[in-house]
C-alpha positions in Angstrom: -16.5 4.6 49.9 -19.7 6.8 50.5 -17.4 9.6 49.8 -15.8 8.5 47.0 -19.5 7.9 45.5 -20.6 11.9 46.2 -17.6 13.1 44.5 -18.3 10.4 41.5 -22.5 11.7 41.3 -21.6 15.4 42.4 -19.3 15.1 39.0 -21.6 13.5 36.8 -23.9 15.7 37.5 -22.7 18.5 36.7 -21.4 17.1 33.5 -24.8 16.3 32.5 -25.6 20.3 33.8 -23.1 21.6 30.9 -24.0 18.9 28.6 -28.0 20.1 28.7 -26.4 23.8 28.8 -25.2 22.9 25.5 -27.8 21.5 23.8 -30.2 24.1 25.0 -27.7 27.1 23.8 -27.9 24.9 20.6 -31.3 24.7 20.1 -32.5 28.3 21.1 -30.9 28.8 17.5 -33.5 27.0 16.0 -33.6 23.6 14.2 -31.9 23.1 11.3 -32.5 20.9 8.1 -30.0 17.7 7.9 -28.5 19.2 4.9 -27.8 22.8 6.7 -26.1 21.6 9.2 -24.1 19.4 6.5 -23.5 22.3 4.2 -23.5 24.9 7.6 -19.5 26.1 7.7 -20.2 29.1 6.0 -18.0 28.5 3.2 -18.6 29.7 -0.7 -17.9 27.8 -3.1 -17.2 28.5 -7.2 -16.2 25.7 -9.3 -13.5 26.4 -12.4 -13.5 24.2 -15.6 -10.6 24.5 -17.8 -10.7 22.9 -20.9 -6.7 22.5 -21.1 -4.1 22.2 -18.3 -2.8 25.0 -16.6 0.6 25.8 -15.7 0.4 25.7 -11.7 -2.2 22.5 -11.3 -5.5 22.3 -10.5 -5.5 21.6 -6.7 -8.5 23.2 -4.6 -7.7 26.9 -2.9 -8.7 28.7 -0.6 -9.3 32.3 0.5 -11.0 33.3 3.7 -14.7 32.3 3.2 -14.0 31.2 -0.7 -13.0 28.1 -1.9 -12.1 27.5 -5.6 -12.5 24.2 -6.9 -10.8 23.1 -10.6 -12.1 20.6 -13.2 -10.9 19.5 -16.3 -13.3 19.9 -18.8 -13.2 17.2 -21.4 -16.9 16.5 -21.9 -20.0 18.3 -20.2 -21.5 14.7 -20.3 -18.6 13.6 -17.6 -18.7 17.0 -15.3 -19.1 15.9 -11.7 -21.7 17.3 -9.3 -20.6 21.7 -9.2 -21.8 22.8 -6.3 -20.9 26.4 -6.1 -21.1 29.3 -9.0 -19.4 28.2 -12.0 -16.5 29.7 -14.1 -15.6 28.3 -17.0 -12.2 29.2 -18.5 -12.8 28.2 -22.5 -9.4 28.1 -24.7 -10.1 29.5 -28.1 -8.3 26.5 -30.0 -9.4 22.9 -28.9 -7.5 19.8 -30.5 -11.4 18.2 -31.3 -13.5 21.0 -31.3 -13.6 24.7 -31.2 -13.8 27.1 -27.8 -16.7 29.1 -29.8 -18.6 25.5 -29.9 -17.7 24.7 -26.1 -19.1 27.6 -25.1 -22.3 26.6 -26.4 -22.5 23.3 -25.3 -22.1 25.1 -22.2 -24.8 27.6 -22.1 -27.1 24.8 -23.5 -26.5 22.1 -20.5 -28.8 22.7 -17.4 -26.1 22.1 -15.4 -23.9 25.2 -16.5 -26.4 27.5 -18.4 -25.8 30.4 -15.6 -22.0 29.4 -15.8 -19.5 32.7 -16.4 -17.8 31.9 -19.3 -14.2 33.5 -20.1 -12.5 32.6 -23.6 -9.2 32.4 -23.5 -7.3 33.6 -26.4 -4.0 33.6 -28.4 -3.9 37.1 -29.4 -5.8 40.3 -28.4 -8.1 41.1 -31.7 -11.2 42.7 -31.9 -12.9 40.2 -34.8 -12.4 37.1 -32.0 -13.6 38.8 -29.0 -16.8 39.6 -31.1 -17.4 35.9 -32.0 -16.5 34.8 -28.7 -19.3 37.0 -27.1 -21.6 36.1 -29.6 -21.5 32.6 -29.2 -22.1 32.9 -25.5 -18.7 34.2 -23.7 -18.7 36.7 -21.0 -15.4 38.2 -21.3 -11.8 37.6 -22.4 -8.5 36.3 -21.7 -4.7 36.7 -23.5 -3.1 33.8 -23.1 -1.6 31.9 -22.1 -3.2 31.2 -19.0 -1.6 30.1 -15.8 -3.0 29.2 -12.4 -2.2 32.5 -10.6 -3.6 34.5 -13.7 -6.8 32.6 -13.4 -7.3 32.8 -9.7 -6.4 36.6 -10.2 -9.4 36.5 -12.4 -12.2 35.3 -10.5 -11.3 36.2 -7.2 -10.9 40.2 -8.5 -15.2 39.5 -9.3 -15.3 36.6 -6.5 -18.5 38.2 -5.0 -20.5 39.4 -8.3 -19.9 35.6 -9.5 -21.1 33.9 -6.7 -24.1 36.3 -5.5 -25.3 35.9 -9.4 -25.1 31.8 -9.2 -26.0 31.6 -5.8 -30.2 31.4 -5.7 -30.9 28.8 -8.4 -33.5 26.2 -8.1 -34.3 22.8 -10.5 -37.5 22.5 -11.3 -38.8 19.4 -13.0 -43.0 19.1 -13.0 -43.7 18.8 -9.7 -40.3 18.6 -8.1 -38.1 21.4 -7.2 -34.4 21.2 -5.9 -33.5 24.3 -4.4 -29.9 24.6 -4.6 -29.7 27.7 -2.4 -31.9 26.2 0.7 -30.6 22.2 0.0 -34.0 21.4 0.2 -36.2 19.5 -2.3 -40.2 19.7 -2.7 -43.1 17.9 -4.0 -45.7 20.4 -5.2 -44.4 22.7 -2.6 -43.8 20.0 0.5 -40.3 19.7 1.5 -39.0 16.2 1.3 -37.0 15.1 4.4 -33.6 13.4 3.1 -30.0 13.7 4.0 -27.2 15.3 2.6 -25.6 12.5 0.2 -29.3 11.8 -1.6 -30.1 15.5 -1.4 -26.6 15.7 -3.8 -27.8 12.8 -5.3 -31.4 14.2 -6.0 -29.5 17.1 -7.5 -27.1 15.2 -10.0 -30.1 13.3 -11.1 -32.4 16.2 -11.7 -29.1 18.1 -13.6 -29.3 14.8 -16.0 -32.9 13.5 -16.5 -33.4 10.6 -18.6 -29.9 9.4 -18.4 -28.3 6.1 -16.5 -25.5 5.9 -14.5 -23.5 3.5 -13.3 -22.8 3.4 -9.5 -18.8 4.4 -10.1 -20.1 7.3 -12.4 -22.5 8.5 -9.4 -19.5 8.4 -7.1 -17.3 10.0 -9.1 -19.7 12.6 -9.7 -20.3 13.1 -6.3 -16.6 13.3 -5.2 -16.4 10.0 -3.0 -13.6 8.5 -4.5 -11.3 10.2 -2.1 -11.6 7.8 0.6 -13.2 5.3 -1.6 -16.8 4.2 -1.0 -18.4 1.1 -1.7 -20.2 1.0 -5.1 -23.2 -0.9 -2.5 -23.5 2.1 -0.8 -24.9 4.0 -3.7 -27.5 1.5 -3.5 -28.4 2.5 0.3 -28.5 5.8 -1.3 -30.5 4.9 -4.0 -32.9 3.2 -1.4 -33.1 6.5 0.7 -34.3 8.3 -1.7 -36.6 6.5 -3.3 -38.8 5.9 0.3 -38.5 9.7 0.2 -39.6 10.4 -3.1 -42.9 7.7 -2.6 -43.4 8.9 0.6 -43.8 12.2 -0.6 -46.1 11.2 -3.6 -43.6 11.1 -6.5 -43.7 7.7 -7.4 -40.8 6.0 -8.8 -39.1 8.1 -10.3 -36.1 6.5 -9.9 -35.8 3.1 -11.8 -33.1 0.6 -11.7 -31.8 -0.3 -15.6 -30.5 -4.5 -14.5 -26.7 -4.6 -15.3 -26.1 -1.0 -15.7 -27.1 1.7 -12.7 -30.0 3.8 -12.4 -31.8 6.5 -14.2 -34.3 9.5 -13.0 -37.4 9.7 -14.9 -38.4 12.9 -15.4 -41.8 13.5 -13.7 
């Protein structure tokens, strides 16, 4: 039995040896923020909106590094949370509205003002490429437009995209979202939250004086996929709003009784 018990603490500890190995290894790297380690696989990211379907789908792909992400783009009101540099892929004819007046609407929205914008149209002629670029657009496309011809697009200027979208900040009074570092500040003091209210932060500073329901706040940050409990947008909620007090915000956050919640702007 007494030998049985050496073998059992000899073993032990030298599993606690390469466990503290580990965590020193580890931390000799220095700490990082609960959203960098969230958002640490190295991966880019560049979100595509398409304001039509696209021959080919829009399922997620992937190159080394890069990921490409499709949306459909029906209304900028409805975009979920983009996350990366943004492409927008604008179709010249629209059955409601016009591709010159989407492209507006998207150079005017906070949330896609830096966006690359490539109209897509029917025929090659001078006259249209001049209003496209007039009214916002940064290049062209002869249709029509498949999924291959679109990835062929943005991945042949992947890095000049990203690097240009890539260090962007919010700024709203007082509080800044720093999209590049995941970090948020009051009047220059970092505010210690998590990765889901950090998104959450973000979506809310994109959309200022607006309220949303809990199943738009999931939706728009992608948790439908497993499904998540509209409650725990409320612990979310919660989170942040100790946060933002404990910082010296105030509420900014305020619940409107039988529809969701709504960011003040400070």
């Amino acid at each position: 039995m007494e030998t049985i018990w050496l073998q059992a603490t000899d073993l032990w500890l030298r599993e606690k040896f390469v466990i503290s190995l580990r965590i020193v290894t580890y931390a000799s790297h220095g700490p990082a923020t609960p959203c960098q380690n969230a958002w640490g696989n190295g991966m880019r990211k560049i979100d595509i909106l398409v304001t039509s379907e696209i021959e080919g789908g829009l399922a997620p792909f992937e190159h080394d590094d890069l990921q490409l992400v499709f949306h459909q783009l029906n209304r900028l009101s409805e975009l979920p949370l983009l996350e990366g540099s943004t492409w927008a892929f604008v179709d010249w004819m629209l059955p409601e509205t016009s591709g010159l007046e989407i492209c507006r609407q998207i150079r005017c929205a906070p949330q896609t003002t830096h966006a690359h914008i490539t109209i897509i149209l029917d025929e090659d002629d001078n006259e249209l490429r001049r209003r496209a670029l007039r009214a916002g657009a940064d290049d062209y496309l002869v249709g029509p437009a498949n999924r291959n011809k679109l990835l062929d697009r943005v991945m042949s200027v992947s890095s000049n995209i990203y690097d240009a979208g890539a260090i962007r900040s919010i700024t709203l009074g007082d509080l800044t979202v720093d999209l590049a570092a995941f970090r948020c500040s009051w009047r220059g003091v970092a505010i210690p939250i998590m990765p889901n209210e950090f998104r959450l932060m973000r979506f809310f500073a994109e959309h200022p004086g607006r309220v949303f329901t809990r199943t738009q706040l999931i939706a728009a940050l992608g948790k439908q996929d497993p499904p998540v409990d509209e409650r725990t947008v409320d612990v979310w909620i919660g989170r942040l709003r100790r946060a933002l007090r404990a910082a010296g915000a105030g509420d900014l956050l305020r619940t409107v009784r039988s529809l969701g919640y709504v960011f003040d702007r400070p």
